[in-house]
Structure formats: C-alpha cells, structure tokens
Residue frames as a rotation matrix with the C-alpha (Angstrom) as fourth column:
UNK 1
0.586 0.810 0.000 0.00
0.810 -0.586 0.000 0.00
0.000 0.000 -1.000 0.00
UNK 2
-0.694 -0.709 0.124 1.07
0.701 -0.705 -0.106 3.77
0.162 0.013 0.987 -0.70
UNK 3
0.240 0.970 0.043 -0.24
0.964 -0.243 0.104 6.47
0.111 0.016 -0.994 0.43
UNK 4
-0.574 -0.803 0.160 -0.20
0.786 -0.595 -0.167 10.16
0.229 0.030 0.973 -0.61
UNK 5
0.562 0.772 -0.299 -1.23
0.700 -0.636 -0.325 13.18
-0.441 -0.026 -0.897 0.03
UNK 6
0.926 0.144 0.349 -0.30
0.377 -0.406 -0.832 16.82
0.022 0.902 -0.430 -1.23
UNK 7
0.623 -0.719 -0.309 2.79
-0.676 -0.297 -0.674 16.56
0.393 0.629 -0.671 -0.06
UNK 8
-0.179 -0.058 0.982 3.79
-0.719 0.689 -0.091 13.42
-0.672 -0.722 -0.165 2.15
UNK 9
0.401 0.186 -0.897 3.85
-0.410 0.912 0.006 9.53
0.819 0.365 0.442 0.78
UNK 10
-0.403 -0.307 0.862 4.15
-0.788 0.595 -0.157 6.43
-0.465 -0.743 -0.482 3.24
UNK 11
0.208 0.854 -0.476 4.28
-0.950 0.293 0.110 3.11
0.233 0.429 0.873 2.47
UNK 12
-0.088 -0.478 0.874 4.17
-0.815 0.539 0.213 -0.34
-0.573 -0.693 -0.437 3.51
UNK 13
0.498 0.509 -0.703 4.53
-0.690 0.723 0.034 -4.23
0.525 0.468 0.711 2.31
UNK 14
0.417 -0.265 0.869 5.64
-0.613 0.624 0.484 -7.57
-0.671 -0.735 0.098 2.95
UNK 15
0.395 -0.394 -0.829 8.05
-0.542 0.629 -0.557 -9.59
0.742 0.670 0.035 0.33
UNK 16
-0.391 -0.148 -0.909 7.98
0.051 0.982 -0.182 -12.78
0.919 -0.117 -0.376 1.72
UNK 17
0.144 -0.153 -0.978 8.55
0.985 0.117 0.127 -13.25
0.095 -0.981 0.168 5.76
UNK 18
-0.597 -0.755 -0.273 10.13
0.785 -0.620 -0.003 -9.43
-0.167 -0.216 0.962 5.45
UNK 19
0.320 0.927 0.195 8.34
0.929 -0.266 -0.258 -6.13
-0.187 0.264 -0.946 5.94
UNK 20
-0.653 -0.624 0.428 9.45
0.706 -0.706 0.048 -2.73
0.272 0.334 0.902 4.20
UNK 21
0.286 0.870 -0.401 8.23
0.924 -0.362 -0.125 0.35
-0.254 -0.334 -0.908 5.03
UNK 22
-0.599 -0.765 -0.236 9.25
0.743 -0.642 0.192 3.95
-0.299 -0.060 0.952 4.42
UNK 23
0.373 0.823 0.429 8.06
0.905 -0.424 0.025 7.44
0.203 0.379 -0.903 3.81
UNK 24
-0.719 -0.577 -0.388 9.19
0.554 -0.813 0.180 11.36
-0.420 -0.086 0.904 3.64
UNK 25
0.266 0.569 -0.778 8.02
-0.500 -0.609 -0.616 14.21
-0.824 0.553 0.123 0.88
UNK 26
-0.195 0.035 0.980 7.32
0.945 0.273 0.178 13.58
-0.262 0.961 -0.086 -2.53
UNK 27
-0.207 0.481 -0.852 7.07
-0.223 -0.871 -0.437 16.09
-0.953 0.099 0.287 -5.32
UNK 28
0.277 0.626 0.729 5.70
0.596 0.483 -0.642 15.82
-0.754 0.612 -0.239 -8.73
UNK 29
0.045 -0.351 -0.935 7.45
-0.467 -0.835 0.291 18.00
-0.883 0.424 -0.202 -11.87
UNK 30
0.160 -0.158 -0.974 7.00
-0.907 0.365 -0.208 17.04
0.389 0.917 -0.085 -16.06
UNK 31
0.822 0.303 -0.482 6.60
-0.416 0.898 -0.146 13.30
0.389 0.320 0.864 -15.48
UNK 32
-0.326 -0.840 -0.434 9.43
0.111 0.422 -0.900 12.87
0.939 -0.341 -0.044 -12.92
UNK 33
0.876 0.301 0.377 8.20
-0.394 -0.008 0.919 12.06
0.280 -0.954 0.111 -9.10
UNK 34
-0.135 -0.939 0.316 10.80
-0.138 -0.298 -0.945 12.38
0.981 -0.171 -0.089 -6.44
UNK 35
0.771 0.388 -0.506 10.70
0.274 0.515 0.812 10.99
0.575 -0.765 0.291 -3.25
UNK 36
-0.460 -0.868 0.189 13.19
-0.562 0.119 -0.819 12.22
0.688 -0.483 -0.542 -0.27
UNK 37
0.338 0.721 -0.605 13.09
0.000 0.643 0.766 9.85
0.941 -0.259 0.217 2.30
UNK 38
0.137 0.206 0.969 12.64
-0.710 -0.661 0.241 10.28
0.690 -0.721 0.055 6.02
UNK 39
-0.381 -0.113 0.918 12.58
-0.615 0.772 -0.160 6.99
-0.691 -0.625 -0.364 7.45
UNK 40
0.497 0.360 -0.790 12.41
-0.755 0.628 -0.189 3.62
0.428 0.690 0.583 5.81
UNK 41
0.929 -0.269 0.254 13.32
0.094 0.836 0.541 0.00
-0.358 -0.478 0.802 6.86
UNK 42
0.593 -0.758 0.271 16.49
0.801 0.519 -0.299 0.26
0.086 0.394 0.915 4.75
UNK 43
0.768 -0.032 -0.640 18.35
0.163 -0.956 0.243 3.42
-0.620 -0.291 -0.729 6.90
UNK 44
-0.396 -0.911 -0.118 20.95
0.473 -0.313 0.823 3.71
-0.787 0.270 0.555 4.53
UNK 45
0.164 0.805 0.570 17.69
0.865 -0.395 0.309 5.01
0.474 0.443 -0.761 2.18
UNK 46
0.652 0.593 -0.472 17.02
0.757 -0.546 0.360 7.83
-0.045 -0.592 -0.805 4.48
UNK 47
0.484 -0.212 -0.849 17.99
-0.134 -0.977 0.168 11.43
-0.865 0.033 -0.501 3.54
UNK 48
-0.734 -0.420 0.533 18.43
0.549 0.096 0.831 10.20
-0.400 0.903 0.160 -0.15
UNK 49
0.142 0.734 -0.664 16.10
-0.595 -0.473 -0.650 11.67
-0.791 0.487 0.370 -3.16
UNK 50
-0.298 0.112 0.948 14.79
0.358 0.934 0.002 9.08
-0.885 0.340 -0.318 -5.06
UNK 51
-0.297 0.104 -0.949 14.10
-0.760 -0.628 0.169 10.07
-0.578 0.771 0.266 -9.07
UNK 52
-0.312 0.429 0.848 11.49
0.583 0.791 -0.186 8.14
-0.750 0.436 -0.497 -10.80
UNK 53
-0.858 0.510 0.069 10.15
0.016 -0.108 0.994 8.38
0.514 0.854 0.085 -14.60
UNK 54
-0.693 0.656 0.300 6.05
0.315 0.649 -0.692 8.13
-0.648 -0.385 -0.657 -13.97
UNK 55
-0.842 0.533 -0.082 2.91
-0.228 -0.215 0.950 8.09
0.488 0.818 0.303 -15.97
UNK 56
-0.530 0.725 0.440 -0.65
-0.234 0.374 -0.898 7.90
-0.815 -0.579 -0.028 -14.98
UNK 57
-0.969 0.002 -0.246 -3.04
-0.226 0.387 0.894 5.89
0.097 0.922 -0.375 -17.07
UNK 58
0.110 0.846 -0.521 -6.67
0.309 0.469 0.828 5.73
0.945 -0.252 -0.210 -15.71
UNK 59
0.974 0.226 0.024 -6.46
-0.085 0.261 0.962 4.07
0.211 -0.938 0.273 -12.01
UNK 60
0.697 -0.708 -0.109 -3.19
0.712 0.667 0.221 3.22
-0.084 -0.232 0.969 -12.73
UNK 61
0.745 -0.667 0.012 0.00
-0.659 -0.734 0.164 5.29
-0.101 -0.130 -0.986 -11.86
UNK 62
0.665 -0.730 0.155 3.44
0.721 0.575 -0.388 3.50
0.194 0.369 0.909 -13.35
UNK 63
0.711 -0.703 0.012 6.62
-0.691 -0.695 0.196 4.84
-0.130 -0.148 -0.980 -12.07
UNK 64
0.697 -0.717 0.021 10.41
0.693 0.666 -0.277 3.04
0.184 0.208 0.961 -12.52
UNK 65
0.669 -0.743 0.013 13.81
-0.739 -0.664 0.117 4.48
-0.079 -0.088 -0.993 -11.73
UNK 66
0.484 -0.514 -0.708 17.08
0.348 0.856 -0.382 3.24
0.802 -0.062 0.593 -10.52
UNK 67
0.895 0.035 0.445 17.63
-0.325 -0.633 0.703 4.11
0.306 -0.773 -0.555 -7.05
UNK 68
0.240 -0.818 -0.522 21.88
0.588 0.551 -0.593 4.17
0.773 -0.164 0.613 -6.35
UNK 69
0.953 0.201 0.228 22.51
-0.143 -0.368 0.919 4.66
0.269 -0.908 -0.322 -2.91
UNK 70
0.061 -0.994 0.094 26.37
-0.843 -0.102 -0.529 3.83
0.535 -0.047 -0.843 -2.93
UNK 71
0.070 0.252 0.965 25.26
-0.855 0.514 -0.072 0.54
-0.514 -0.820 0.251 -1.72
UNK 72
-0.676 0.218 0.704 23.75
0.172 0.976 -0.136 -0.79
-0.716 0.029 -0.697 -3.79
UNK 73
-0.895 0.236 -0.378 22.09
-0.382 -0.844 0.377 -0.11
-0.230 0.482 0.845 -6.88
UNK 74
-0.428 0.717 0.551 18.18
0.327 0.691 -0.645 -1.27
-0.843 -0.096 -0.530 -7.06
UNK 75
-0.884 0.463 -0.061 16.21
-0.087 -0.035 0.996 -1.25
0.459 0.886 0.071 -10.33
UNK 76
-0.181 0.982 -0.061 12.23
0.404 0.017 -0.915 -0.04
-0.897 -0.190 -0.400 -9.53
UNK 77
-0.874 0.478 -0.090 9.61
-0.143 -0.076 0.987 -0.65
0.465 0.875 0.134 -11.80
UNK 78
-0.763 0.643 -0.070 6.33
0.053 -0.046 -0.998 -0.07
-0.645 -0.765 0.001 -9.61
UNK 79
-0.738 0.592 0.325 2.76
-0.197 -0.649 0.735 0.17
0.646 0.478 0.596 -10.75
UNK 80
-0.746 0.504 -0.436 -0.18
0.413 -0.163 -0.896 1.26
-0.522 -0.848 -0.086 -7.95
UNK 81
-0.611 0.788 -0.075 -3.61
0.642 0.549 0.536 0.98
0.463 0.279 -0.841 -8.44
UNK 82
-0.822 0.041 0.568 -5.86
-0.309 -0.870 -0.384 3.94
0.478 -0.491 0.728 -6.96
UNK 83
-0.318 0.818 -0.479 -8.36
0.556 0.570 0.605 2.91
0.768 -0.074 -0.636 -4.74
UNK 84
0.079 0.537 0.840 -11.10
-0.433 -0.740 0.514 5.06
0.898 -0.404 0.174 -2.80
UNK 85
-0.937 -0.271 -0.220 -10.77
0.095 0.408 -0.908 4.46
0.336 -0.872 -0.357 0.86
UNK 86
-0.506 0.656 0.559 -14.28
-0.631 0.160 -0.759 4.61
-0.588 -0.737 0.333 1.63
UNK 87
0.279 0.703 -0.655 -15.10
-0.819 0.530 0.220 1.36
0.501 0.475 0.723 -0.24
C-alpha cells in the first residue's frame, strides 16, 4: 500500500517473511516524481532523493527508476492501483 497526500507519501509491504516500510516528501514535476526519504526500513535510504520516470493511465499510476545509494544499486519498476478508501 502507498499512500499520498499533497505533499507526504508512506508506504508499507511484505516480500515474503520481510516487511518494508518507508516514507518522507514527494514532489511531482513534467513526469518525474521524487521521493526524499525520512525513514524507511532500509536506513541507509534515508535522507536520499529518489528520481522516478512516472505516468498515470486511468487508475493506474506506473513509475520506474534506478535508485543508487552507494550501496547498492536497485532497479524499480512499480505500478499502484488507486483505490477510494471509503469502499
């Protein structure tokens, strides 16, 4: 699950046994969404700015990047589903 508002994102899952979490500001500029992050399961994340490609398509919202943290370099390719919270 992700969740934004107008200027804030948090989100959580589980991949496998393991749960991730993480969340900061986001901003939105020409089809590039940016994420700095505040706190996340993986602190070596935290106080980075993430730089994703994204499109919206409908319901659907499709983002991808390649987040290098000097760690480790992770390929994201994400796509989230909008869904009303009062259904």
């Amino acid at each position: 699950i992700k969740i934004l508002n107008d200027t804030r994102f948090a989100f959580g899952l589980m991949e496998g046994d393991e749960p991730w979490t993480g969340g900061g500001l986001y901003r939105y500029e020409d089809g590039v969404y940016i994420e700095v992050v505040e706190y996340h399961s993986l602190p070596y994340l935290v106080g980075l700015s993430l730089e994703f490609q994204c499109r919206l398509e409908d319901n659907l919202w499709y983002h991808w990047g390649v987040v290098r943290d000097g760690v480790v370099d992770m390929s994201i390719d994400e796509v989230w589903r909008r869904v009303d919270p009062t259904d």
